[in-house]
N, C-alpha and C positions, 0 to 999 in steps of 0.2 A: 435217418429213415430211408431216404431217396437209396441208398448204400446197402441198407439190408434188402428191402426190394429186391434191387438190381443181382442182389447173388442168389438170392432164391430163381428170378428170372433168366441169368445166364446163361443154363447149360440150351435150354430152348432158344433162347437167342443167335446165338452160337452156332447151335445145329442150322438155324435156318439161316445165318448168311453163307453155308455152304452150296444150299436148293435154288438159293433166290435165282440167283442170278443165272441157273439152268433152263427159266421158261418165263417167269413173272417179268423182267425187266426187260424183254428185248423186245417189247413195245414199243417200236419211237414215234413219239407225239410229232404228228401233221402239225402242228400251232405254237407257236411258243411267246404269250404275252409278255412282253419287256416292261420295264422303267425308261426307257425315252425319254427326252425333258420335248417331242416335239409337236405337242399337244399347241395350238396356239390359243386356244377357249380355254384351256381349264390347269392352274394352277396344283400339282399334287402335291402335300406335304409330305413330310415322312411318314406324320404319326395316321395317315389315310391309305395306307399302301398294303398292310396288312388285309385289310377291309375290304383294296381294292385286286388284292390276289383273290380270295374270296370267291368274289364275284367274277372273274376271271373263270376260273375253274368249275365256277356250279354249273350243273346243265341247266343249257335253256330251258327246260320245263321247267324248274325251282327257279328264274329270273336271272340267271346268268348269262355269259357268254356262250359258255361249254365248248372252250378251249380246254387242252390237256397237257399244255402246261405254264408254269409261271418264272419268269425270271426274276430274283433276288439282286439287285443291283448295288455291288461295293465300289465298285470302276468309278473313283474320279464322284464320289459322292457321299453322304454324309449319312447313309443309311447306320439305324440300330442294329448290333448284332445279334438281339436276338430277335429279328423280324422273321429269320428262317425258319422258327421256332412257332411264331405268332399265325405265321398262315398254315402251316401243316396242322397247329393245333387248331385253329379256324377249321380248315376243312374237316380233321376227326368229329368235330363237337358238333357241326352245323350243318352236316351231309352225312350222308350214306356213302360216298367215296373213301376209294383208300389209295392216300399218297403213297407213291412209290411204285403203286399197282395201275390204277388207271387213271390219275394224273399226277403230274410231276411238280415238284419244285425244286428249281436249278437255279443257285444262285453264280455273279458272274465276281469273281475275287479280285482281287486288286492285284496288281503285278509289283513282284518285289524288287525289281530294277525301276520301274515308275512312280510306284510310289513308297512303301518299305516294308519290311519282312515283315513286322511287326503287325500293321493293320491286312497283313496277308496270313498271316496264323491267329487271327484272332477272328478272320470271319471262317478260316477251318473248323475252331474250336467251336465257332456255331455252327454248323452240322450236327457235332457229337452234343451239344444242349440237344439241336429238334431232334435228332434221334434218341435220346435218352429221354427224354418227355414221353416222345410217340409210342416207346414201347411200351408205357404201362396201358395201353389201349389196342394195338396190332402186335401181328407177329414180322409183320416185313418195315425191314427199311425202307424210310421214307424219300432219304435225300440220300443218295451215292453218288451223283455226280457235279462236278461243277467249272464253269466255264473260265479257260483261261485265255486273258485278254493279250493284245500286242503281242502273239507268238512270235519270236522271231526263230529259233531252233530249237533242238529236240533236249538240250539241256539245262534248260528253264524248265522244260516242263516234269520232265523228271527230278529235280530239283524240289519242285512243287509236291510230287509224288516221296518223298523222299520229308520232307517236311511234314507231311501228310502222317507218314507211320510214326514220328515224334509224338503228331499230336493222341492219336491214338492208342501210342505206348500210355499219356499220361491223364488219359480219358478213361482206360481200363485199371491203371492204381486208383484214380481217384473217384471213378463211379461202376466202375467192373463194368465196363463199357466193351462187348468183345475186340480184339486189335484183327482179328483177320476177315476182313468183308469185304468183299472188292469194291475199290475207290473207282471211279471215272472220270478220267480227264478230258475236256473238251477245248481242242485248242482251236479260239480265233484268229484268224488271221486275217490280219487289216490293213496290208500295205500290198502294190503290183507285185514286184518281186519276189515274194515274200508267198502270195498265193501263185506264184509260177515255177515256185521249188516246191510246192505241197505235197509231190509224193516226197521227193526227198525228205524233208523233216519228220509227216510221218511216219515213213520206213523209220529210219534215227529212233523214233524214240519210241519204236513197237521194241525195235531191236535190242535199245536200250534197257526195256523193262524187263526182257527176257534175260541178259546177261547182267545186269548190276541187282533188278531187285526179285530177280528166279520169279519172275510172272510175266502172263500176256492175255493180253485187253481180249477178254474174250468179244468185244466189238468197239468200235471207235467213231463216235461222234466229232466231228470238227464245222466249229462253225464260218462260215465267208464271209467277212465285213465286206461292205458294200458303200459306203459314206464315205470312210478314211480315203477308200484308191482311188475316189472320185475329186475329191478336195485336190487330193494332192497331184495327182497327173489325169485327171480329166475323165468324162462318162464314159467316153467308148474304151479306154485303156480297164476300166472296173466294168464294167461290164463282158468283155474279153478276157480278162483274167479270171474273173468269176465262175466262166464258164467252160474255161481250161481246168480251171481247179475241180468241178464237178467230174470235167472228161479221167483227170486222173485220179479220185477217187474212188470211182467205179474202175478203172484199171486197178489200184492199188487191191481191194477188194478180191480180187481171182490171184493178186502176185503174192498177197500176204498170207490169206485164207483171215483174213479177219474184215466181219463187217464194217465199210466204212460210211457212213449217215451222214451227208452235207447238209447244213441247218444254213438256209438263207438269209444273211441277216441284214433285212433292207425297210426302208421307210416310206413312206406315202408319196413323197414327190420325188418324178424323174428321175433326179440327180441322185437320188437316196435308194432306189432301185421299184418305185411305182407301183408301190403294194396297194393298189386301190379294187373295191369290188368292179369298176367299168374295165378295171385292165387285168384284175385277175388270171382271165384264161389266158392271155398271151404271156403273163409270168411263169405259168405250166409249162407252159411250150419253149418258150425262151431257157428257160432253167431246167430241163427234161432232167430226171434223177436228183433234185434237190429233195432232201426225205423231210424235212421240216422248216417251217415259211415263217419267220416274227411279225407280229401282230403288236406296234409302235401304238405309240399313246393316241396320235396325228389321228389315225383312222379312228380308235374308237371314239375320241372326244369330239371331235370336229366334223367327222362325216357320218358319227354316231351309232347308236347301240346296234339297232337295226340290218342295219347294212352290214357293220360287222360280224354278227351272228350268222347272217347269210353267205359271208365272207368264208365263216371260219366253216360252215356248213358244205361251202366248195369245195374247201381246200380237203376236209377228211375223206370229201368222195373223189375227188380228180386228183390230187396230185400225185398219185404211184400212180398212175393210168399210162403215162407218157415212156418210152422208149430213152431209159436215159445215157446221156448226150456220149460222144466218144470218137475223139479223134485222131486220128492217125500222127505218126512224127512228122509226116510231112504239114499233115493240115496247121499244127501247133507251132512248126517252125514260121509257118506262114505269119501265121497271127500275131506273132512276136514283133514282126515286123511291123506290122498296123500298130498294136500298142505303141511302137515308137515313136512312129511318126503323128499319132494323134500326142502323145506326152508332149514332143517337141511342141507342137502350134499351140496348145493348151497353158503349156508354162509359160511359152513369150507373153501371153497374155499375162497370165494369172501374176507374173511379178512385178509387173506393172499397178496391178489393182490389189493388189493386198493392203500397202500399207490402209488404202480407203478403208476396203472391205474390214478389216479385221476394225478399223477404230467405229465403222456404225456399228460392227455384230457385236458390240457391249453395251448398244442399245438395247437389245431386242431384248425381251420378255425371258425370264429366266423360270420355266415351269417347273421342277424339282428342286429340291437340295443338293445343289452340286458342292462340289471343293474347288476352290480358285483353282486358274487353268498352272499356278507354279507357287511353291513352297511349301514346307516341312512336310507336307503330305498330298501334296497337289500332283499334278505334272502338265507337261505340256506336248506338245506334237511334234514329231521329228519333219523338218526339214523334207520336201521332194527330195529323189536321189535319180536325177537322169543317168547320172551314171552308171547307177545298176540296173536299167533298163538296157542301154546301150551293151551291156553284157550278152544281151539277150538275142541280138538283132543281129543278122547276117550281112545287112547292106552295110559297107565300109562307109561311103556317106552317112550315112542316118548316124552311125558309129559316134565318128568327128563331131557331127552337131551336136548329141545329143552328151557328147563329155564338156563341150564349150559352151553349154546353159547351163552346167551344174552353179549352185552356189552354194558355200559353204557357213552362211549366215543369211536368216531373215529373220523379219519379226515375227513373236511369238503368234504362232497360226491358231484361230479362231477352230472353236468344234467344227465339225460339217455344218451340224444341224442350223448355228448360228450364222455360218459362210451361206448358205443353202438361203437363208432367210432374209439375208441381207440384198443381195444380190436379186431375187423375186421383188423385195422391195421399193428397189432403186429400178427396175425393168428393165433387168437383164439376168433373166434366167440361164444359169451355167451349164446347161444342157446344151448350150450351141456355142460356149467359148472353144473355137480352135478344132468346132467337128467338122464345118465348110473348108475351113482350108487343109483339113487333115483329109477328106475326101479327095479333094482335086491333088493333092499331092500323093495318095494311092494310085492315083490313076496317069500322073506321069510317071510314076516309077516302076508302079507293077501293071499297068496295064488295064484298059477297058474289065477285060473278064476280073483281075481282081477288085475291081471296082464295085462289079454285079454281085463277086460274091460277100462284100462286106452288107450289104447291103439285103441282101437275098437269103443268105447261109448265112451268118457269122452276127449279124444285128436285125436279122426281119420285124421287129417291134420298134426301131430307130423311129417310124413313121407316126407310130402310134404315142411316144414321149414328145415326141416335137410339135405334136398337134395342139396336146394339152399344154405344153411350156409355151408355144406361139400365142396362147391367148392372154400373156402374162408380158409381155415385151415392150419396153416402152423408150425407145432408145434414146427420144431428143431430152428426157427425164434423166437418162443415163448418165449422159453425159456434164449434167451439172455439179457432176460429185465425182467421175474418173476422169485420168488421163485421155487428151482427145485421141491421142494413137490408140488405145488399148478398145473406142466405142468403135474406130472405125475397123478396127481388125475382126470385133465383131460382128458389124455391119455385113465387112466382106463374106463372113463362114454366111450370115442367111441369105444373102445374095446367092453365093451357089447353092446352097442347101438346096433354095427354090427350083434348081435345074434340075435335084438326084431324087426331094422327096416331097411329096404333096402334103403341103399342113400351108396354114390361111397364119396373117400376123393377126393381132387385135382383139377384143372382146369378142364374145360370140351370142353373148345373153345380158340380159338386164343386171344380173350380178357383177360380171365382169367389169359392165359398166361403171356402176356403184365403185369396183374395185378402182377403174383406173380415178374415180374422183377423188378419191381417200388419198391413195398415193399422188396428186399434186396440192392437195391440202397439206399436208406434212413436210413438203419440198420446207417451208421457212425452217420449220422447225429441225427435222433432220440437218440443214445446213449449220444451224447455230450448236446444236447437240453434238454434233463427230468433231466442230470446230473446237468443241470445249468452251465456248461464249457463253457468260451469262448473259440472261435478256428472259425469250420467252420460258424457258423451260424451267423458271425460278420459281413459278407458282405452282402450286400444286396439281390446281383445277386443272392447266394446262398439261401436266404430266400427266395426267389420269388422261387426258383426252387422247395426247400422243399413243400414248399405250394401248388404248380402248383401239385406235386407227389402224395399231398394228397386228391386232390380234385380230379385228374383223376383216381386213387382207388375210391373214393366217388362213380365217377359216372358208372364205369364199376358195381358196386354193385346196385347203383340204387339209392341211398345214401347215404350223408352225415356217420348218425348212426340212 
């Protein structure tokens, strides 16, 4: 039945994925609600996600968000593949919106080197399900784009594209599904390096499509991880790179002639890139030319519906407002060098505290359905590469350092969100591992003025994350759970900190308070829990308590990690 339909419906189908994408689709959504797991209040199942796209996407007048658009999340998670399906049909049946038109749903696909081809063409094959559903009700495509994770070059991703026309070859035998609608690739990129080649790979693989599959993107969305570059080589190196890759974005744009759209993809605290409504305007400012901002679980569950709404409220009127960002070769040469030198004092620490950090962040609260961090379909996180920083950096010292930290083995690294949450936990927020001494060591090498300008130019919001992470800091707590070298190299970054930027250590309100009492109640416990001892954590009541302790810290922060 679905089969005769669809060839009575064709030749109209057809015709309009010719038009679409001439005026309808070059909307790009200010908003883009994700799957996060970093909600610390609220638990999402799978089979709630549909439900909670939904409500995502209705306007606030009908009791939604009125965000415009929704992330489908397969990346390293146990999502159904016809959830894609489930919320475009949600929005036809339950709104007056029309997906594809004025709001989105983009799901983010699995990477076929991380996890395997297989569950990488079977969440394609869910596109061609919601769009063969949706057309018995619209005439536009609903879902043409979709996000690809861990970009490392331009031949994965055409690779992707290239997989893409298979499925479509056999979506049109098998439901006269038409094969020519233009696809949309949206490649993330979640590692320093990796966003400091981003015109490079871009160009690569415009290029690419032009010469291997006779087309070109008539605009190019890429989105900027923001969590991974911070894990691995520290805030200000993601942060920097984040805003390099915007600079060349908006260059690549005038050099390609094709639209390029940076989608910020960052999370509620500091270290995840400080999507909250108090710090909103400075993420305008900070990120000038980012075209669309994600809106994580953290904010809406924890700091709640409300503020989020007002959130997403700002974001549609302010964030094209801003002059976006662009730097010179000189300026970007400069900046290379600050990444390096922050990576370096960042990783002396960070290798030190991993094995801790990684064995408490298998405590923490697991808000979605993930996939174990390794096997059959899992994956895990690559390894920091100072090395390929050092590629980047002109000072011949910083060079040598930054090759003789590399290591080529560690343990299996914790998501951000869990690293992020661990470390808040134990009271010592990651936002000041290695940025004190990464400061003072800008300023014996390049001097006073670049000192001013890391500071002035280059991180003017540094003051404004440190404020909110200094109320969270508890270091004599810290130190009962890491190495004494790695508390006091902390110690020293706030030590000078206090010389370069004004933020206060300590609680600031009666929450705060509350906060720091939770975290020395939990010291027994956490210590018996990462040791792997049985004792307390044998009882139930007591695991529900531990849990309850950690999640009310989550949500006094705002959350999760």
């Amino acid at each position: 039945m679905a089969c005769s339909y669809m060839c009575c419906f064709a030749p109209k189908f057809m015709w309009l994925s010719h038009i679409l994408f001439a005026g309808l689709i070059m909307k790009i959504p200010k908003t883009m609600v994700t799957q996060h797991p970093d909600s610390a209040t609220k638990y999402t199942p799978i089979q709630d996600e549909a439900e909670e796209g939904l409500e995502s996407l209705t306007s606030v007048e009908d009791g939604g968000l009125g965000s415009d658009e929704y992330m489908v999340d397969y990346e390293g998670k146990m999502t159904p593949y016809h959830q894609v399906a489930q919320v475009v049909m949600g929005i036809i049946q339950n709104t007056d919106l029309v997906p594809g038109e004025e709001v989105f749903i983009t799901p983010r696909i699995p990477s076929a080197s991380e996890e395997t081809v297989f569950r990488q063409l079977m969440t394609l094959m869910s596109i061609m399900e919601a769009n063969h559903q949706a057309s018995q009700y619209q005439d536009n495509l609903p879902v043409f784009e979709v996000i690809h994770p861990m970009t490392k070059d331009a031949n994965e991703l055409l690779e992707v594209k290239k997989r893409f026309k298979f499925v479509s070859k056999l979506s049109k035998e098998e439901f006269n599904i038409p094969e020519d609608f233009n696809f949309y690739l949206i490649p993330l990129i979640e590692e320093v390096p990796e966003l400091m080649s981003i015109g490079e790979i871009l160009s690569e693989y415009v290029d690419g499509c032009e010469k291997e599959l006779d087309e070109k993107p008539e605009r190019l969305r890429v989105m900027l991880g923001r969590s991974d570059p911070a894990l691995s080589y520290g805030n200000l190196p993601a942060v920097f790179s984040a805003k390099i890759a915007i600079s060349e974005c908006n260059r690549l744009s005038e050099e390609i002639g094709v639209d390029v759209a940076p989608i910020y993809g960052a999370g509620a605290l500091p270290f995840r890139g400080h999507i909250m409504p108090d710090n909103i305007d400075s993420v305008i400012e900070e990120f000038a030319g980012a075209k669309t901002i994600t809106i994580q679980s953290g904010v809406r569950y924890d700091i709640g519906y409300d503020e989020t709404r007002k959130l997403i409220k700002k974001l549609r009127e302010d964030l094209s407002k801003q002059k976006p960002l662009s730097y010179s070769e000189q300026e970007v040469d400069e900046i290379k060098n600050y990444i390096g030198v922050f990576t370096k004092h960042y990783l002396r620490t960070f290798y030190q505290i991993i094995d801790t950090v990684k064995s408490i962040s298998d405590l923490m609260p697991s808000q979605r359905d993930r996939l174990a961090r390794k096997g059959p379909v899992g994956y895990a996180r690559d390894v920091p590469m100072p090395k390929d920083i050092a590629k980047l950096v002109s000072d011949d010292e910083l060079k040598r350092e930054l090759v003789d930290i590399q290591l080529d083995r560690l343990p299996e690294l914790p998501r951000a969100i869990t690293y992020t949450a661990t470390l808040y936990t134990i009271g010592l927020p990651p936002e000041f591992i290695g940025t004190g001494r990464g400061l003072q060591d800008v300023k014996r090498r390049f001097g006073d003025d670049a000192l001013d300008r890391v500071l002035t130019e280059y991180y003017p919001s540094l003051e404004n994350d440190l404020q909110f992470a200094g109320r969270f800091v508890n270091l004599n707590f810290a130190q009962d759970f890491l190495p004494d070298q790695a508390v006091r190299e902390v110690d020293e970054d706030i030590k000078i900190l206090m010389d370069y930027v004004d933020f206060e250590l300590g609680p600031k309100n009666d929450r705060d308070e509350v906060y720091m009492d939770i975290m020395e109640s939990l010291k027994p416990v956490l210590k018996e829990a990462y040791m792997d001892k049985p004792g307390i954590m044998s009882e139930e009541t007591e695991k529900e308590l531990f849990q309850n302790g950690l999640e009310k810290m989550g949500e006094i922060r705002g959350s999760l990690g």
